[in-house]
C-alpha positions in Angstrom: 126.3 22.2 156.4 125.5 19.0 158.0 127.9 16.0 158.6 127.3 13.1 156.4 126.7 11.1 159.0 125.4 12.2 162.3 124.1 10.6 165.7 120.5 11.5 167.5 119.6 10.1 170.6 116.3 10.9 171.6 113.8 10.0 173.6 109.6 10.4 172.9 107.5 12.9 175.2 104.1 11.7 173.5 103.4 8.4 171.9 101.5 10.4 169.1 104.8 12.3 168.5 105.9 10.9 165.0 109.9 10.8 164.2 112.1 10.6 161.0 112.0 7.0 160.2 115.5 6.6 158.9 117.8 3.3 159.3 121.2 3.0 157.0 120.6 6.2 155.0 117.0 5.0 153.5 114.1 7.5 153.6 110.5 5.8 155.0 108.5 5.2 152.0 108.9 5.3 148.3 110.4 9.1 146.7 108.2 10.8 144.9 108.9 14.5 143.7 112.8 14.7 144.1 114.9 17.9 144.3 117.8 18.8 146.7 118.6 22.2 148.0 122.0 22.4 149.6 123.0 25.0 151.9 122.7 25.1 153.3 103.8 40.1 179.4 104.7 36.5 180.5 101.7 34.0 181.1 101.2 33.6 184.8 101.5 29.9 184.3 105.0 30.1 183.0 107.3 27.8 184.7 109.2 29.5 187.5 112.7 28.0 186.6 112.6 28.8 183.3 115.3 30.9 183.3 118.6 30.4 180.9 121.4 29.4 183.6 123.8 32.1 184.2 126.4 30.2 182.8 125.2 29.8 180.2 101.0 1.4 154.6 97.1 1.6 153.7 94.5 0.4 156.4 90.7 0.4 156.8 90.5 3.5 158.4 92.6 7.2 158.5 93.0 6.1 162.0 94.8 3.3 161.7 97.2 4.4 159.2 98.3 7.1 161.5 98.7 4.3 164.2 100.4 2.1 161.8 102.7 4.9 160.7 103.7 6.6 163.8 105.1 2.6 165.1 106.9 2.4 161.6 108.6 5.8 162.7 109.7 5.3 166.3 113.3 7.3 166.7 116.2 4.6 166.1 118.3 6.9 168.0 120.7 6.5 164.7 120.6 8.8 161.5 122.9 8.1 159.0 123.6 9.7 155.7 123.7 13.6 154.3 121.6 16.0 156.0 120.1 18.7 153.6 118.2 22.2 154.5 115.3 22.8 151.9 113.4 25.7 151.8 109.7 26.2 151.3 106.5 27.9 151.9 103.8 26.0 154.1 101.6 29.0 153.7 100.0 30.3 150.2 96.6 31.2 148.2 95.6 31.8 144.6 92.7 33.0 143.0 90.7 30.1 144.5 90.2 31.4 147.9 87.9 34.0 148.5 90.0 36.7 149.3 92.7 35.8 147.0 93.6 38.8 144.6 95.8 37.1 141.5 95.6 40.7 139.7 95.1 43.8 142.0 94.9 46.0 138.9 91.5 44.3 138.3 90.0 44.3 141.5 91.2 40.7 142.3 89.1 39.2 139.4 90.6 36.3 138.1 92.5 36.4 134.7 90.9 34.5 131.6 93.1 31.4 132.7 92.7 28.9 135.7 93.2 30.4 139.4 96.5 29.3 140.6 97.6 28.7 137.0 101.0 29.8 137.9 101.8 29.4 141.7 103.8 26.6 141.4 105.8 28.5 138.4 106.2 31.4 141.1 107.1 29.2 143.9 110.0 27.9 141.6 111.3 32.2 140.4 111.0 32.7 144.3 113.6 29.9 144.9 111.7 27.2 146.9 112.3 23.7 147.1 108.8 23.3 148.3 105.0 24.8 148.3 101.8 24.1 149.7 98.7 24.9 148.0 96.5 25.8 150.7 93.3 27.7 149.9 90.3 28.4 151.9 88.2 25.3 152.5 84.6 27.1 153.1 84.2 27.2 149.2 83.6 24.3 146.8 83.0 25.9 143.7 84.0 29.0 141.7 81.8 30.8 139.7 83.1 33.8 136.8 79.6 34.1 134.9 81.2 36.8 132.4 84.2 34.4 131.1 82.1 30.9 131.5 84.0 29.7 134.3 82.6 27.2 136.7 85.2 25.4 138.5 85.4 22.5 141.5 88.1 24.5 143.8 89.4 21.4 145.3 89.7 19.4 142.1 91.5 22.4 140.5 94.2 22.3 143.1 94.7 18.7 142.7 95.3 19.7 139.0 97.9 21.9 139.7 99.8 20.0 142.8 99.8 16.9 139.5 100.8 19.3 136.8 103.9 20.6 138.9 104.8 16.8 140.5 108.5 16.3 139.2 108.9 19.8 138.2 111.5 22.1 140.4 109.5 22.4 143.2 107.6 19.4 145.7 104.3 20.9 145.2 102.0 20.4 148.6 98.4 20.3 148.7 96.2 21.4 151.4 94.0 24.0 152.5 93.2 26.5 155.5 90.5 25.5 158.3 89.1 28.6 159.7 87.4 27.8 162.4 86.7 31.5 164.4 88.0 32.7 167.6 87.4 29.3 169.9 90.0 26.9 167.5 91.8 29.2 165.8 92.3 29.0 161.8 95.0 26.3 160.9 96.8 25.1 157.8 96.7 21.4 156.7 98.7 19.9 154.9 98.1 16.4 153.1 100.7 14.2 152.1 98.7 11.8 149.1 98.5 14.8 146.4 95.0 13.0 145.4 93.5 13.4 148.3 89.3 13.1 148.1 87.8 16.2 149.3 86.4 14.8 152.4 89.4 15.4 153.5 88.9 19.2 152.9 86.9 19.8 156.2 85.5 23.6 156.4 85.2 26.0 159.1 82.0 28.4 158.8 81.6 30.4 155.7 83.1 34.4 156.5 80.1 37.2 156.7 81.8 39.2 153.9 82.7 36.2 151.7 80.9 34.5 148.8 81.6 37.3 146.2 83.7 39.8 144.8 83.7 42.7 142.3 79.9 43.4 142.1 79.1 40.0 142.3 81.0 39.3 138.9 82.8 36.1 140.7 80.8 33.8 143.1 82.1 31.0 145.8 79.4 28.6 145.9 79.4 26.9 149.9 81.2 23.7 150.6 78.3 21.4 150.5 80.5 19.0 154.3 79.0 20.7 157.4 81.1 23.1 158.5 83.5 22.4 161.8 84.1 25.3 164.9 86.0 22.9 166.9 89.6 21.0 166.9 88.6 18.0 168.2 85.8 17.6 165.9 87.9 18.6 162.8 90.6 16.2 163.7 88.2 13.2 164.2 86.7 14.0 161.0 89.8 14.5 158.4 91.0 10.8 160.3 88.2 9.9 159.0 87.9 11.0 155.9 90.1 8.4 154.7 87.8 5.4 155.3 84.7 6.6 152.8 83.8 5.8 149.7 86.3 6.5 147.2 88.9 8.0 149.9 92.0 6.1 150.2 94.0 7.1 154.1 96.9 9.5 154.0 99.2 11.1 156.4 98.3 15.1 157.3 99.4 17.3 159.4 97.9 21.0 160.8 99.2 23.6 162.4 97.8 26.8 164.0 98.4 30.1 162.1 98.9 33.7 163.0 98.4 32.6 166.6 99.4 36.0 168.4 97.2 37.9 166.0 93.0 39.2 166.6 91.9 39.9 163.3 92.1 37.2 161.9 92.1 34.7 164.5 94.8 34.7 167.7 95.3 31.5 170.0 94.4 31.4 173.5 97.3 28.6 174.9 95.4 28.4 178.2 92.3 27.0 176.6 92.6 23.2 175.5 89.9 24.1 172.4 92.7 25.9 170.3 95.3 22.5 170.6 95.9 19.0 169.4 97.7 16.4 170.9 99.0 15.5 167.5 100.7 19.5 167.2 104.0 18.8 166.5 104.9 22.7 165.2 103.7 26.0 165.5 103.9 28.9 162.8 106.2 31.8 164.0 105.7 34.5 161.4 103.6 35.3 158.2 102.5 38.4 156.4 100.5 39.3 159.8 103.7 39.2 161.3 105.5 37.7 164.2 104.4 35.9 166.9 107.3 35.0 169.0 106.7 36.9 172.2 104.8 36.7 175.7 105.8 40.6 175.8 106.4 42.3 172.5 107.6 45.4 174.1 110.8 43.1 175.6 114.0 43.6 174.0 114.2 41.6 170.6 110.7 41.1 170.8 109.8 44.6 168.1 110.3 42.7 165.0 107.7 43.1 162.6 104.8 43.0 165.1 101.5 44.6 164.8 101.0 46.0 167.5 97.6 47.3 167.2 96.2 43.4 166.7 98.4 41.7 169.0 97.9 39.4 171.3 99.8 38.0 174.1 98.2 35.2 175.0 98.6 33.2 171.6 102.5 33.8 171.6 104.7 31.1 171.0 106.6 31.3 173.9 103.1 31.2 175.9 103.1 27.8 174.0 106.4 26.9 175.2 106.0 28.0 179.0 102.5 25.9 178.8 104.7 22.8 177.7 103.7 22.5 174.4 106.3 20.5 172.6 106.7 22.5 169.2 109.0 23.3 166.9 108.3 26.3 164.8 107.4 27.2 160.7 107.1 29.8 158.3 104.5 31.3 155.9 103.7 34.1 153.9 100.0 33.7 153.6 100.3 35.4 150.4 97.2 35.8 148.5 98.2 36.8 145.0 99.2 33.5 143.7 103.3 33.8 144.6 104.4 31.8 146.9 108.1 32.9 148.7 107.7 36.5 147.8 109.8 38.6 150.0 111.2 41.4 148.7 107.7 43.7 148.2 106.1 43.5 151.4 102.7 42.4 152.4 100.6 41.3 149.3 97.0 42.1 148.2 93.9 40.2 149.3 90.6 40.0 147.9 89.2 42.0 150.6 88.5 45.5 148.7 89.1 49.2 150.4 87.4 52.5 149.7 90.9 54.0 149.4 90.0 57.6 148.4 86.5 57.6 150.2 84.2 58.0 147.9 82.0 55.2 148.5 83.4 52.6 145.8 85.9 50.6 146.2 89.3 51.1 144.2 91.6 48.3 144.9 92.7 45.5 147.4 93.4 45.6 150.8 97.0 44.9 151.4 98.8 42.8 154.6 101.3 43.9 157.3 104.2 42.9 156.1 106.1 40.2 154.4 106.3 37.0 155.3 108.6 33.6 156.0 109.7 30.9 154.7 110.0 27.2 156.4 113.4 25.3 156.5 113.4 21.3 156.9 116.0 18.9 158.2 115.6 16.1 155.6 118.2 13.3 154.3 118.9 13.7 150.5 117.4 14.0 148.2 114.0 16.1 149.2 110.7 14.0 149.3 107.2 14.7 150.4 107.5 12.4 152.8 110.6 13.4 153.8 108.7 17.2 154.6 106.2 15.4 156.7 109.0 13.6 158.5 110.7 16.7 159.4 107.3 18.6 160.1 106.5 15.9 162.5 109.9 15.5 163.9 110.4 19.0 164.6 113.5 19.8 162.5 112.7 22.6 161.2 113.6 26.7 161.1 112.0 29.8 159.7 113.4 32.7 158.2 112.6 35.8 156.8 114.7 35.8 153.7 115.9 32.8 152.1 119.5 31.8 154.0 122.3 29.0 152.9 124.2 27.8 155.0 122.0 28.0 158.0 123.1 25.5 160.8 121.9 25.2 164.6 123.4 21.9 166.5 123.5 20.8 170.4 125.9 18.3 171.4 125.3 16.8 174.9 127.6 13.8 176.5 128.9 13.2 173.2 125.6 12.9 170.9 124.4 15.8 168.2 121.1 16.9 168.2 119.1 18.4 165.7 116.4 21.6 166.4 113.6 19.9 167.6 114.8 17.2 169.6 114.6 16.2 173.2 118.2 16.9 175.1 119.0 15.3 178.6 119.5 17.3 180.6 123.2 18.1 181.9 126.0 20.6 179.9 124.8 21.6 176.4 127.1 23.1 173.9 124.8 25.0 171.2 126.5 25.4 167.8 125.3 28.3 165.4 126.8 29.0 161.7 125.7 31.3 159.0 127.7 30.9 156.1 125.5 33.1 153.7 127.0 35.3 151.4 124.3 37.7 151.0 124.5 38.2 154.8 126.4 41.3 156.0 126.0 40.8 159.4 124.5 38.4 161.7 124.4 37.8 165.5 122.7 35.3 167.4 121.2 34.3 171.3 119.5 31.3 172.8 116.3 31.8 174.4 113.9 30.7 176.9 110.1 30.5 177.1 110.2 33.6 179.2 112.1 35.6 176.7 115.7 35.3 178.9 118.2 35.3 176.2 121.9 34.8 175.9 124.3 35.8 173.4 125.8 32.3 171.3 129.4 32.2 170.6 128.8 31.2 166.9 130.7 27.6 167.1 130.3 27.1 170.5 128.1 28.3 173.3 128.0 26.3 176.8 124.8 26.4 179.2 123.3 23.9 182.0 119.8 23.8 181.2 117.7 22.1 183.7 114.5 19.6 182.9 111.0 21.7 181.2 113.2 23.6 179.5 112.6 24.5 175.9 115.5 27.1 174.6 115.5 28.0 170.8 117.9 30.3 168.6 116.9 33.5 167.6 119.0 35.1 164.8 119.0 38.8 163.7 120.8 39.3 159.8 120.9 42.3 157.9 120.6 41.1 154.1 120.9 43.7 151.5 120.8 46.6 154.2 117.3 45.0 155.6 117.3 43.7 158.9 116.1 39.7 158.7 115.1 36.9 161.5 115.7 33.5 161.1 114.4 31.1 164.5 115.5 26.9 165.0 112.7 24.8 166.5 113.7 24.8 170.3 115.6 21.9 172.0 113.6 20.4 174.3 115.6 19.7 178.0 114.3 16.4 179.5 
């Protein structure tokens, strides 16, 4: 757990960087959904010292609200007041994307009720604190001629994030860009649950999209041009807020499976894939992890694809590149359910000739299982208190759902959160796991290039040096399954 009151000192590596905006114990903005859930091969531009020491508001225009927001939220270098960890899932379709598959006994076709009916429901049985609705934006419309159904995508996923505001879970909306293999595909998350669709920018429409089970459900093509670039996407959801009937909002995006070709891995040495306003990275999902420059190094075999993976869009690439990101979870489940763990990969609406005899049979099913995104907020848990922590960094991911999960650094007297900037100088790195479903757990700090060093558990003492970025990497077996659980990476400045 967290003290009730602890003491950050920071300092701001990019003006667009946007930090908690906290002062006396008072959240930035007014609450709105409330819960609380306690508990608790290397890129040959990596840097050559990065090795772990051996002793170890409303305006005009989108624009300006961002502006306006990031001043309101420059770091105080004070926090005070009870620190929670809530878990969620940044990461999840229904039966309104293309490929979802709500009901794999039915070849994906949607139920007789609306698509997404119950992921918020699920999201709630699967524990979260948190969700975010993010279908595929290529589509505007769903068509089910055979049951009458004829439905605005993004309207029905406004319906559902309002239906489920105040309920158990902060309900998210947002959707997934899919730009191709120059951007990268991204989730985006939005932090005004009415959004207006402009906001909903799409990538091109997928070759072996638009329909599904003999053409008995259509996706109609989102009528906005669609976007191949980051720049371009980025200009235009700052400015969707500024037309007619739009009102600005705070979003936020972040590049998915990065480390994996299909669908769509990074390339860190190519400017086109990033945005100066990246403030996290996503780690893991149900096309599994993406941690490594060198998934052959030691630590570096969990739950990686090998077949599709690729080195260059690894997050430590990221890091040895100096991109300042702290790291999240998803499942990029399909199916509706949100937080799922226990049963693996889930089905997408991408059909398989299983038995080979030239008609399909069922869905197509993903790697693996996926993860699930920790935040760093004060109490109780707001959406704007999400898109605080997102933006700030203080997150972790994990591939079960922990309590009890806590990563500090202390240097010259001041705490620090994952996430944060650290002078550089002695560092003592605190790591506690006091889960109860955890049979046994061990943990190591690590460096862009993969260097790693065994913690201590309450105390572990290194000497970083400036460029640094080191991050905890924790290994748990929970129920006799081996589990991972990461903390956004101190930054050493």
């Amino acid at each position: 757990m967290y003290p009730t009151s602890t003491r950050h000192a920071r300092t701001l590596a990019r003006a667009s960087t946007l930090l908690v905006g906290i002062m006396g114990g008072c959240v930035r903005g007014s609450p709105d959904s409330q819960r609380t859930e306690t508990g608790s091969g290397p890129h040959p531009d990596s840097h050559p010292d990065s090795v772990l020491p051996a002793d170890s508001t409303t305006e005009s225009t989108a624009e300006s609200a961002r502006e306006s927001a990031a001043e309101s939220n420059r770091d105080t270098g004070v926090i005070d007041g009870p620190l929670i960890v809530s878990w969620g899932d940044l990461h999840g379709h229904s039966g309104l994307s293309f490929d979802g598959c709500e009901d794999p006994t039915a070849l994906c076709m949607p139920a007789d009720l609306t698509p997404g009916a119950h992921f918020f429901e699920n999201a709630a049985t699967n524990g979260l604190a948190f969700a975010a609705l993010t279908d595929h934006a290529e589509y505007s419309r769903i068509q089910v001629p055979t049951e009458g159904t004829d439905l605005s995508i993004w309207d029905t996923a406004k319906a559902l994030v309002a239906a489920a505001d105040g309920g158990p879970v902060v309900p998210i909306l947002g959707f997934e860009w899919t730009a191709g293999h120059t951007s990268g595909h991204r989730t985006v998350l939005l932090e005004d649950p009415a959004s207006c669709e402009a906001y909903r920018i799409p990538g091109p429409a997928p070759t072996d999209g638009g329909s599904r089970a003999g053409g008995q459900v259509t996706f109609l093509a989102n009528p906005l041009p669609a976007v191949t670039d980051a720049a371009t996407f980025a200009a235009e959801v700052d400015a969707a807020g500024s037309g007619s009937g739009c009102v600005p909002t705070r979003w936020l995006s972040f590049l998915h499976h990065v480390a994996y070709y299909p669908p769509a891995a990074v390339d860190w040495s190519q400017s086109s894939y990033s945005l100066a306003t990246d403030t996290v990275v996503e780690m893991a999902s149900e096309h599994g992890s993406s941690e490594c420059a060198d998934p052959t190094a030691p630590g570096c075999d969990w739950r990686v694809q090998t077949d599709f993976y690729q080195p260059a869009g690894a997050v430590q690439v990221a890091l040895q590149l100096d991109h300042e990101l702290g790291f999240v979870g998803g499942t990029d489940r399909h199916d509706s359910d949100p937080g799922r763990l226990d049963i693996g990969g889930g089905p997408t609406g991408h059909l398989v000739d299983s038995d080979g005899d030239g008609v399909d049979d069922g869905p197509q099913y993903q790697f693996t299982s996926g993860t699930l995104t920790g935040v760093i907020t004060p109490s109780p848990l707001t959406r704007a208190g999400i898109f605080d922590a997102l933006e700030a960094r203080h997150t972790y991911v994990a591939s079960w759902l922990p309590t009890g999960l806590s990563v500090t650094a202390t240097s010259a007297g001041l705490d620090y959160l994952p996430g944060d900037e650290v002078p550089a100088g002695a560092l003592s790195v605190a790591v506690d796991l006091a889960d109860p479903n955890v049979s046994d757990w061990s943990a190591e700090i690590v460096d862009a290039t993969g260097a790693a060093v065994p913690t201590a558990g309450a105390e572990t003492v290194l000497t970083p040096t400036a460029g640094q970025a080191l991050y905890v990497r924790i290994d748990a077996t929970v129920g006799g399954v081996a589990q991972r659980a990461w903390a956004s990476p101190f930054f050493i400045r």
